[in-house]
GUTOR-676653 format. One record per atom (N, C-alpha, C, O, CB): residue in three letters; x, y, z. Coordinates in steps of 0.02 Angstrom, whole numbers, plus 32768, in hexadecimal, padded with zeros to 4 digits. Glycine has a CB too. Example, Ala and Ser with C-alpha at 12.3 -4.5 7.8 and 13.67 -1.06 7.14 Angstrom:
2
ALA82947EE48186/ALA82677F1F8186/ALA82947F5B8186/ALA82C87F5A81A7/ALA82357F2081C4/SER82827F908162/SER82AC7FCB8165/SER82858002818A/SER829E80398192/SER82C07FE2811E/
END
This chain:
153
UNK2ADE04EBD67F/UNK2AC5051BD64F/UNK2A8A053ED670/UNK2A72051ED69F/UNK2AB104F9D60B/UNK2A6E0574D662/UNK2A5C059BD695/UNK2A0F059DD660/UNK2A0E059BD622/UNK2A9505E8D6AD/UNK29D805A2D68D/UNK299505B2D670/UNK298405D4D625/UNK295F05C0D5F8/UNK297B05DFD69F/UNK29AC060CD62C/UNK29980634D5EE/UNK29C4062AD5CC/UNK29B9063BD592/UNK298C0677D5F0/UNK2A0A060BD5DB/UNK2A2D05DED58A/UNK2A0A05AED584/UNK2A0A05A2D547/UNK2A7E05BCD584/UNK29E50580D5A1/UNK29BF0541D58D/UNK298C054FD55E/UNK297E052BD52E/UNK299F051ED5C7/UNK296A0591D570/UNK292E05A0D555/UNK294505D5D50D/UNK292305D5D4DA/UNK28FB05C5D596/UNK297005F3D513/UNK2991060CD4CC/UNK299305CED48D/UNK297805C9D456/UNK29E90625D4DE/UNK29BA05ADD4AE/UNK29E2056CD48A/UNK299F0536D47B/UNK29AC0511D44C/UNK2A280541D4CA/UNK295A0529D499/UNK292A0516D486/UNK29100538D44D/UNK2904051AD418/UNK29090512D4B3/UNK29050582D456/UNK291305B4D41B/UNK2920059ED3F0/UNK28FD0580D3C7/UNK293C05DED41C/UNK295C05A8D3F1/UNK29750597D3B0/UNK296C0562D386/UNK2956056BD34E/UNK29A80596D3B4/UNK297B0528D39D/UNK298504DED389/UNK293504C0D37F/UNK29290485D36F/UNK29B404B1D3CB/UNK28F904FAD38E/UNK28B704FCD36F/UNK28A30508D331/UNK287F04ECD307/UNK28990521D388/UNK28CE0549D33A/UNK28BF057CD2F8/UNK28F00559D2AE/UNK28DE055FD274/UNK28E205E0D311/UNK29380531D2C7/UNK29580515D2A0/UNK291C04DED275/UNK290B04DCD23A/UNK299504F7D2C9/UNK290B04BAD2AD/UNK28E70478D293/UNK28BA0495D280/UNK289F046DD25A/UNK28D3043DD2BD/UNK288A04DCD280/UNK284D04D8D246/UNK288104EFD21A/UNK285F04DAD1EB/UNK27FE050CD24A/UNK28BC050AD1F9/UNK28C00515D1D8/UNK28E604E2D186/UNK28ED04E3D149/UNK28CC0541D1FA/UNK28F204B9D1CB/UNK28FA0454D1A1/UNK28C00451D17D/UNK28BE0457D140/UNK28F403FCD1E2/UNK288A0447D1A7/UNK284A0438D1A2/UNK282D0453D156/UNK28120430D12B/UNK28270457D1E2/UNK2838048BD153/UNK281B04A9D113/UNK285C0495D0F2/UNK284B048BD0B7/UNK28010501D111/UNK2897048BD0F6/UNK28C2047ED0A6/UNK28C30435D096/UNK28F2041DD077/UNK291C0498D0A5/UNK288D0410D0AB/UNK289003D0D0B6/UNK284B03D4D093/UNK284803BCD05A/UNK289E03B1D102/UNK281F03E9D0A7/UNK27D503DDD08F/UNK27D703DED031/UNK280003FBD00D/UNK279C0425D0B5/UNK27B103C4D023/UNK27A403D3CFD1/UNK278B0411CFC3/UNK27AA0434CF9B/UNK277203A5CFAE/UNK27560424CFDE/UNK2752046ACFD3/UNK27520498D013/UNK27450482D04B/UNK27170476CFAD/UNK276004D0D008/UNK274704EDD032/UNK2715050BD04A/UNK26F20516D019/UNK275B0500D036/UNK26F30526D086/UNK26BA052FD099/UNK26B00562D086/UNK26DF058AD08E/UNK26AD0528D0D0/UNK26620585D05C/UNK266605AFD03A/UNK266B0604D05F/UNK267A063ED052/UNK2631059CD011/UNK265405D9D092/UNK26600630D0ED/UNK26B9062DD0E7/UNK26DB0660D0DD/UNK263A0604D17E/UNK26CB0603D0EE/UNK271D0619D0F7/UNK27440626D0B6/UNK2737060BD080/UNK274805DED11D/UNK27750653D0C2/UNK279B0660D085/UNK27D6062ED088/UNK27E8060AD0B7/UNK27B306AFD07F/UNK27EC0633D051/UNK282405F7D039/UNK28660614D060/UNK287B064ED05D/UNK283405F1CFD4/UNK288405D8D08B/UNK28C10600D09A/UNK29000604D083/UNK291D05DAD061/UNK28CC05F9D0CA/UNK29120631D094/UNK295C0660D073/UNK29770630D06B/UNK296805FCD089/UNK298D0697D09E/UNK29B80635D032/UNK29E4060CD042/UNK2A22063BD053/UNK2A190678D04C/UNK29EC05D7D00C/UNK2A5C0626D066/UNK2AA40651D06B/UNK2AAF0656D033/UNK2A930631D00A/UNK2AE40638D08E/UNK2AE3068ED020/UNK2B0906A7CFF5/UNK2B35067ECFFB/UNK2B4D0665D02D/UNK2B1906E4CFF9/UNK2B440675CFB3/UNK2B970682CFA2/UNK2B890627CF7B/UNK2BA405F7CF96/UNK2BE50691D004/UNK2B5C061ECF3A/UNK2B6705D6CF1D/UNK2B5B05A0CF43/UNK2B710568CF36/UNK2BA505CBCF08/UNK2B2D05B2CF84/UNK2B1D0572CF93/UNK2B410553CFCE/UNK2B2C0524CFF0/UNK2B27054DCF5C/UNK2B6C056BCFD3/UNK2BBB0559D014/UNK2B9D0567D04C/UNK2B9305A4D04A/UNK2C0E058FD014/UNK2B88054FD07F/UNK2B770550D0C8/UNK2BAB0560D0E4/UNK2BAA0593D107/UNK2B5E0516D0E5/UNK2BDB0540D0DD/UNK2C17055AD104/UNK2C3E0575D0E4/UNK2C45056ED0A8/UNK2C3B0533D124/UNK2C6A05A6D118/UNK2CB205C4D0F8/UNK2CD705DCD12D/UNK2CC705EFD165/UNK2CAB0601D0C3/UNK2D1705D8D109/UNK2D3A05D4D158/UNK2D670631D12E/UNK2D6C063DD0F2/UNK2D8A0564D173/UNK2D89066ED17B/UNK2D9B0680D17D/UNK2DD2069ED14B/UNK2DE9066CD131/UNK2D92066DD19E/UNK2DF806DCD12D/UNK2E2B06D7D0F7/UNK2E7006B1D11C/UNK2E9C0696D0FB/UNK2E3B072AD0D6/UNK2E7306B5D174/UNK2EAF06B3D18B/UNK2EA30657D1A2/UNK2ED40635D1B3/UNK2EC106F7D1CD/UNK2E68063ED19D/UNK2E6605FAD192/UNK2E5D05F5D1EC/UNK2E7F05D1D20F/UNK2EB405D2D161/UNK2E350616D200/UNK2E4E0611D250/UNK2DED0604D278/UNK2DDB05ECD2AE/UNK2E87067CD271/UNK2DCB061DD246/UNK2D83060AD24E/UNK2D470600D219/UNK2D3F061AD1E2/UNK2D6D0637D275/UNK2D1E05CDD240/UNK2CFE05B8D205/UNK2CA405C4D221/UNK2C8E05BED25A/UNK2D1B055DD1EF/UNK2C8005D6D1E3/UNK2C3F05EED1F8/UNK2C1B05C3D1D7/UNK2C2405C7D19A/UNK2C2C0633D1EB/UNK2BF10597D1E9/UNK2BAD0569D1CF/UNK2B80059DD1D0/UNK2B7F05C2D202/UNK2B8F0524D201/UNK2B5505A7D199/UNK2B0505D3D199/UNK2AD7059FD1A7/UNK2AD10573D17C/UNK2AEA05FCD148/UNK2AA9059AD1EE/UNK2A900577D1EA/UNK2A3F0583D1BC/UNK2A230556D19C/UNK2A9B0566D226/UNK2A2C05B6D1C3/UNK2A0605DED1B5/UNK29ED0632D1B4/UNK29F60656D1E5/UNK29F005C3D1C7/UNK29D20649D17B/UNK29DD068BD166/UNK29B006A5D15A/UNK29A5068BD123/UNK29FF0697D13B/UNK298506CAD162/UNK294406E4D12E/UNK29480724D130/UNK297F0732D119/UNK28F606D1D141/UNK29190775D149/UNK291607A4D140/UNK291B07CDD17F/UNK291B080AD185/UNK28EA07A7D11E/UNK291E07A4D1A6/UNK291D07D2D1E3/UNK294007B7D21E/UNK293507CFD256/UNK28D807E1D1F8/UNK29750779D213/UNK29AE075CD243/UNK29D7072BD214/UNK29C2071AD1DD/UNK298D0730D289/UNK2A04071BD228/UNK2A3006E1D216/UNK2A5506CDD246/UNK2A7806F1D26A/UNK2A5806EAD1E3/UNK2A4B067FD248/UNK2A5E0649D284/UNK2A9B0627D25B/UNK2A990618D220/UNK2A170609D29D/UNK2ADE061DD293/UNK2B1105F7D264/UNK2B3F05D4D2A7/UNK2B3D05E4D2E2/UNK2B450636D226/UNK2B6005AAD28D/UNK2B810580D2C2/UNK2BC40595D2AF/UNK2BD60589D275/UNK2B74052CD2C1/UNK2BF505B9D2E2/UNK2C3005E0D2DE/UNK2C5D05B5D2FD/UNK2C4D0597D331/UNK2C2E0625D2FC/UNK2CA305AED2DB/UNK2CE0059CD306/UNK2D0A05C4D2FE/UNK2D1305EAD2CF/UNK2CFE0562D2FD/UNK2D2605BED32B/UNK2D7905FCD338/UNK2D9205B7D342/UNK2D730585D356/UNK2D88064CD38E/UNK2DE405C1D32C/UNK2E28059CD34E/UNK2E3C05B1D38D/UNK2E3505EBD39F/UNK2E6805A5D326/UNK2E500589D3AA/UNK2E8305BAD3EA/UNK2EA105CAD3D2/UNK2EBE05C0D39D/UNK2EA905A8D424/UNK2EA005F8D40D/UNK2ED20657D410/UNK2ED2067FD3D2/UNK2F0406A0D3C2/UNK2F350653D41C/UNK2E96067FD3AA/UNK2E8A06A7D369/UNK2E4D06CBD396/UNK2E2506B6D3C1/UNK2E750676D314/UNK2E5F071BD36E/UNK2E2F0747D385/UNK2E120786D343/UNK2E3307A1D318/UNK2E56076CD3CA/UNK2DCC078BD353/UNK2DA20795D333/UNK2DC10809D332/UNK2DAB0837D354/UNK2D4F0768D35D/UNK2DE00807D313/UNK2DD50852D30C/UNK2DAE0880D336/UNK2D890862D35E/UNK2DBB085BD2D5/UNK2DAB08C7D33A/UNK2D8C08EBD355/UNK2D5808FCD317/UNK2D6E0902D2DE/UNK2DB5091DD378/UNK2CF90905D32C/UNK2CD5090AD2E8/UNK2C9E091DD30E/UNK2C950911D34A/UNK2CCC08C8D2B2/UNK2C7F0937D2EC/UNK2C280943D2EF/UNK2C040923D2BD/UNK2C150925D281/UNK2C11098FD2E6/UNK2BD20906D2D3/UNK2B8D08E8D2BB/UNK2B570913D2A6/UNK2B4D0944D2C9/UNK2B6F08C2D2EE/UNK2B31090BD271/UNK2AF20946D27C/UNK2AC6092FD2B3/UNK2AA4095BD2CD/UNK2ABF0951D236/UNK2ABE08E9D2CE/UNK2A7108CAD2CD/UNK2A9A08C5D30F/UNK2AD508D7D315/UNK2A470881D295/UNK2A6A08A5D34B/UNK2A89087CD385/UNK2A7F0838D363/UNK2A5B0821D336/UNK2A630884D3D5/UNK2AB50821D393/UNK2AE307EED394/UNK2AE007BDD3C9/UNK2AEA07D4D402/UNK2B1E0809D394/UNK2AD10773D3C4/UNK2ACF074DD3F0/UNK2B150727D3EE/UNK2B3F0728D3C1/UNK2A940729D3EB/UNK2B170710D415/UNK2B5906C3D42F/UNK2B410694D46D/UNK2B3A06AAD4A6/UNK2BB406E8D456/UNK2B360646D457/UNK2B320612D483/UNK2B6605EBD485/UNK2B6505B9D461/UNK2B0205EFD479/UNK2B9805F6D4AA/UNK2BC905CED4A2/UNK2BBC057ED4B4/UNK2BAB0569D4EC/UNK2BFC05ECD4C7/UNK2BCA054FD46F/UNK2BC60516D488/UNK2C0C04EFD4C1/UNK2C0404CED4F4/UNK2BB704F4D447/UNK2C4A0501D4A1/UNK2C9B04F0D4A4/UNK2CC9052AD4A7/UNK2CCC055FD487/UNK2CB304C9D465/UNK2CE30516D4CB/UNK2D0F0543D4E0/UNK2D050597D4FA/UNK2CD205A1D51B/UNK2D36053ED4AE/UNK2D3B05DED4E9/UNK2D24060FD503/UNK2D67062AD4F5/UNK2D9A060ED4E2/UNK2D03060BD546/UNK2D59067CD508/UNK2D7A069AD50E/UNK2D7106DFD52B/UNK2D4306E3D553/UNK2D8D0693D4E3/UNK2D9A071ED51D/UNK2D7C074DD543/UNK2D610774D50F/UNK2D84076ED4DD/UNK2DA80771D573/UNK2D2E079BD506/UNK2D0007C9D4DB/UNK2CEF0808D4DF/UNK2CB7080FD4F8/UNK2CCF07B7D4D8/UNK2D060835D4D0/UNK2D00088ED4F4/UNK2CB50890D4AE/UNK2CA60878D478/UNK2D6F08E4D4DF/UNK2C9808C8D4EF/UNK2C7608DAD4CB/UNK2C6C0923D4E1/UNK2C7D0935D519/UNK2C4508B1D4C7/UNK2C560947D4BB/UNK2C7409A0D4C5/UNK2C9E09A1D516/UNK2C8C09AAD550/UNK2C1B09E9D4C9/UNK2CDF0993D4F5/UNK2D220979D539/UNK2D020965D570/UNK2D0D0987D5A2/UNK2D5B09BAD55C/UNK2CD80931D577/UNK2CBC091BD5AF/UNK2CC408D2D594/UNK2CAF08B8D560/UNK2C700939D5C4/UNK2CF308B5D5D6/UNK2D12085DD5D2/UNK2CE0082CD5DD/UNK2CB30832D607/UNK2D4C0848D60D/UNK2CE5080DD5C6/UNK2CB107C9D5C4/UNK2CCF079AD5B9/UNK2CF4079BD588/UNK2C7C07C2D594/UNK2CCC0759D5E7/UNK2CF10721D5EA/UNK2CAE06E7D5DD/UNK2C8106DBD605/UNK2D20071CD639/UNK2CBB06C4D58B/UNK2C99069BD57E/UNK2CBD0645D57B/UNK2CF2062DD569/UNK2C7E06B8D546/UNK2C77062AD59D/UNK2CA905DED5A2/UNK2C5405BBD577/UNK2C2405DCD563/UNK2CCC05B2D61C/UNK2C5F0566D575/UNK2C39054ED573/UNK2C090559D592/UNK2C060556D5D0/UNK2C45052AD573/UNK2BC70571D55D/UNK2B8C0577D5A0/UNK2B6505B6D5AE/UNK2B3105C2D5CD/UNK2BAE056DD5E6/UNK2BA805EDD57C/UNK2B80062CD59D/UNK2B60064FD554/UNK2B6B064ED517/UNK2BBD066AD5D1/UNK2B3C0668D57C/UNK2B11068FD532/UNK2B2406E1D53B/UNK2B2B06FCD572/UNK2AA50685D534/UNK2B2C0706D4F1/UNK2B3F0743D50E/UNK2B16076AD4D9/UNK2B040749D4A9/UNK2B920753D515/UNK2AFC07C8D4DD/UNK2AD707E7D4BE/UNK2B070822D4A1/UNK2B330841D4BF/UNK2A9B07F6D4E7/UNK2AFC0826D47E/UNK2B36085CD448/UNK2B06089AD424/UNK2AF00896D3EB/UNK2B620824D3F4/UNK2AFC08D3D455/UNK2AC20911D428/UNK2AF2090CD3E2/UNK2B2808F6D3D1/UNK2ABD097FD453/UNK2AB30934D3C4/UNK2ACA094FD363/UNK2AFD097DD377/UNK2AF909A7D3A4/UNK2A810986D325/UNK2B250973D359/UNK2B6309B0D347/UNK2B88099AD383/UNK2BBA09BDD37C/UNK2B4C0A11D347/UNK2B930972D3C0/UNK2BB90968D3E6/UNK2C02096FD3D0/UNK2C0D095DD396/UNK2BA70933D3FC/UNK2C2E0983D3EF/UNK2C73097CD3DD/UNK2C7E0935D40B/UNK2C6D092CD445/UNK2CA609C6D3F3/UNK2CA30900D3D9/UNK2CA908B5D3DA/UNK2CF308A5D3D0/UNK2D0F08C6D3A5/UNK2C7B0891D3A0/UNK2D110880D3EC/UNK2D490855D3FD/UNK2D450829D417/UNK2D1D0823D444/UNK2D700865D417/UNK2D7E07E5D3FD/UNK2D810796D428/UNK2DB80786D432/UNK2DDA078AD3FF/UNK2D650757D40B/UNK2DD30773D461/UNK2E06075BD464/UNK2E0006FAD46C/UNK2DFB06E5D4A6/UNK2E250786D49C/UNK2E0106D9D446/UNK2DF6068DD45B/UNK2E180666D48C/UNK2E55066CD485/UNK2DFE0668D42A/UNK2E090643D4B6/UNK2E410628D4E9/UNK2E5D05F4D4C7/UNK2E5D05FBD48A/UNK2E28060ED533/UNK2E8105A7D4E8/UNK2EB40598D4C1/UNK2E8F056DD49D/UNK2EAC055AD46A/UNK2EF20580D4DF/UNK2E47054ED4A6/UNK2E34050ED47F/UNK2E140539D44B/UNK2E1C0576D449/UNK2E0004CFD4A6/UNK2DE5050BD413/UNK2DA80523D3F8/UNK2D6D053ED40A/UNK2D4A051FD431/UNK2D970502D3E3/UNK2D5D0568D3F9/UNK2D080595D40C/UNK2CE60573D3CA/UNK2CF50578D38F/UNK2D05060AD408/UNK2CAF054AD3EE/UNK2C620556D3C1/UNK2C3C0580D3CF/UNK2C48058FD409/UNK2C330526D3C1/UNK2C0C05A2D3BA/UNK2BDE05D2D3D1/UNK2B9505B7D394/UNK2B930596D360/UNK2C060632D3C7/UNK2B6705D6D3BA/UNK2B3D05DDD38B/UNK2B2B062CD385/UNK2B1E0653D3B2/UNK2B0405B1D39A/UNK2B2E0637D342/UNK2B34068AD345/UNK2AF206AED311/UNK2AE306A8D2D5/UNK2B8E06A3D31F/UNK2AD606D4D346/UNK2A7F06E6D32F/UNK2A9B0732D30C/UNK2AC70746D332/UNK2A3106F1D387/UNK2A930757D2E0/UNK2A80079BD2DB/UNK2A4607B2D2B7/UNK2A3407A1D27F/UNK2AAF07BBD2C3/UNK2A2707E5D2E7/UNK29CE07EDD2EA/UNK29CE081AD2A8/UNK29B50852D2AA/UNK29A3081FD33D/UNK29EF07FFD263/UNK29D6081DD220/UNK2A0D0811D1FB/UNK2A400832D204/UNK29C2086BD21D/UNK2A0707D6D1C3/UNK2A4507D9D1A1/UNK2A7F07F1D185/UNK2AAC07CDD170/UNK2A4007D1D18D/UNK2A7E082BD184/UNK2AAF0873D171/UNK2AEE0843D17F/UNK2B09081ED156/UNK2AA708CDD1AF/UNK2AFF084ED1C5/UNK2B460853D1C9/UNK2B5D07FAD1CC/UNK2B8D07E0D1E7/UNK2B5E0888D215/UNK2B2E07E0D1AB/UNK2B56078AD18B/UNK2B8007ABD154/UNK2BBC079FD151/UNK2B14073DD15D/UNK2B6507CED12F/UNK2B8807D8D0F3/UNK2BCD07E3D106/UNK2BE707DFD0CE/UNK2B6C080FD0CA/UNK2BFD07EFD12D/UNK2C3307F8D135/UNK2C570795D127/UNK2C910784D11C/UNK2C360826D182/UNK2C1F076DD12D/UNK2C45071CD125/UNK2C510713D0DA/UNK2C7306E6D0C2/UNK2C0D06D3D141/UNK2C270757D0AD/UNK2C310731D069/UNK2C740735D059/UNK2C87070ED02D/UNK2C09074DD02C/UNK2CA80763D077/UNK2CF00767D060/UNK2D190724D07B/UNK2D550716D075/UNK2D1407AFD07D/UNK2CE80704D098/UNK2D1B06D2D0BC/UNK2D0C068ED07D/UNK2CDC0686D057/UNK2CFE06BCD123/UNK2D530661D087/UNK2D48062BD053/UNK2D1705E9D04D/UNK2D1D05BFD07A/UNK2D800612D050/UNK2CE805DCD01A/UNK2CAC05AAD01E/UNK2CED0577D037/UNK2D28057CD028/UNK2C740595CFC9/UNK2CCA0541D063/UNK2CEB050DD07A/UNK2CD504D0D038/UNK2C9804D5D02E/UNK2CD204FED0CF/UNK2CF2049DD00E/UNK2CC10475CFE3/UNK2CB8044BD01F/UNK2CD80441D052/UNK2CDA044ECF96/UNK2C790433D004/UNK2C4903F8D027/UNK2C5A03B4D007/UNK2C5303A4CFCD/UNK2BF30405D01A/UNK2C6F0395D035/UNK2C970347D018/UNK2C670307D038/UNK2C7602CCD02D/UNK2CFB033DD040/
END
């Protein structure tokens, strides 16, 4: 894993744990604001209408949302634009990823940057993709609320 995925992925898995930190505390600190929760009743997860991917919110507030993404193999993500940029750390697996028709081959390991409005496509290779998937302003999560709450068992 290469320097600046180590140091992304420290990032992250920082900013996750303060954000434990405060939904754990009794109160919150009166400098920080209370954080967001996801839409949609409470459901952290929900998987896809075609049942082919599933999105964990790990966290959300006003100006990013962090979520833990799976694709199936050989399911692919449409052609789309984002408003916000767009991160991807792939934990598992990979596939190939155009981004304004420019190929990108993601495996375990690689981190990739997606400008606002990018024109976006995935093609998944044959296993599962995890990702951890950043976009720098919640807007375009809202596209997960059409997808189905997973129940929590």
């Amino acid at each position: 894993m290469s320097q600046k995925t180590s140091l992304f992925l420290a990032f992250l898995l920082g900013a996750c744990a303060s954000a434990t930190t405060d939904l754990l505390a009794e109160e919150p600190a009166p400098t920080a604001p209370a954080p967001a929760q996801p839409d949609g009743a409470g459901a952290k997860t929900r998987v896809a209408p075609n049942g082919s991917a599933r999105v964990t919110v790990l966290a959300q507030g006003e100006n990013a949302f962090v979520a833990r993404l799976e694709i199936d193999g050989h399911a692919e993500v449409p052609q789309h634009r984002d408003s916000t940029e767009e991160y991807l750390v792939v934990l598992e697996g990979g596939g190939t990823l155009l981004v304004n028709g420019k190929p990108e081959q993601l495996s375990s390991g690689s981190a990739v940057f997606m400008p606002a409005n990018a024109e976006v496509s995935y093609a998944n290779g044959p296993d599962k993709m995890i990702a951890i998937q950043v976009f720098a302003g919640p807007e375009p999560a809202a596209k997960y609320d059409n997808w189905k709450p997973v129940d929590e068992e």
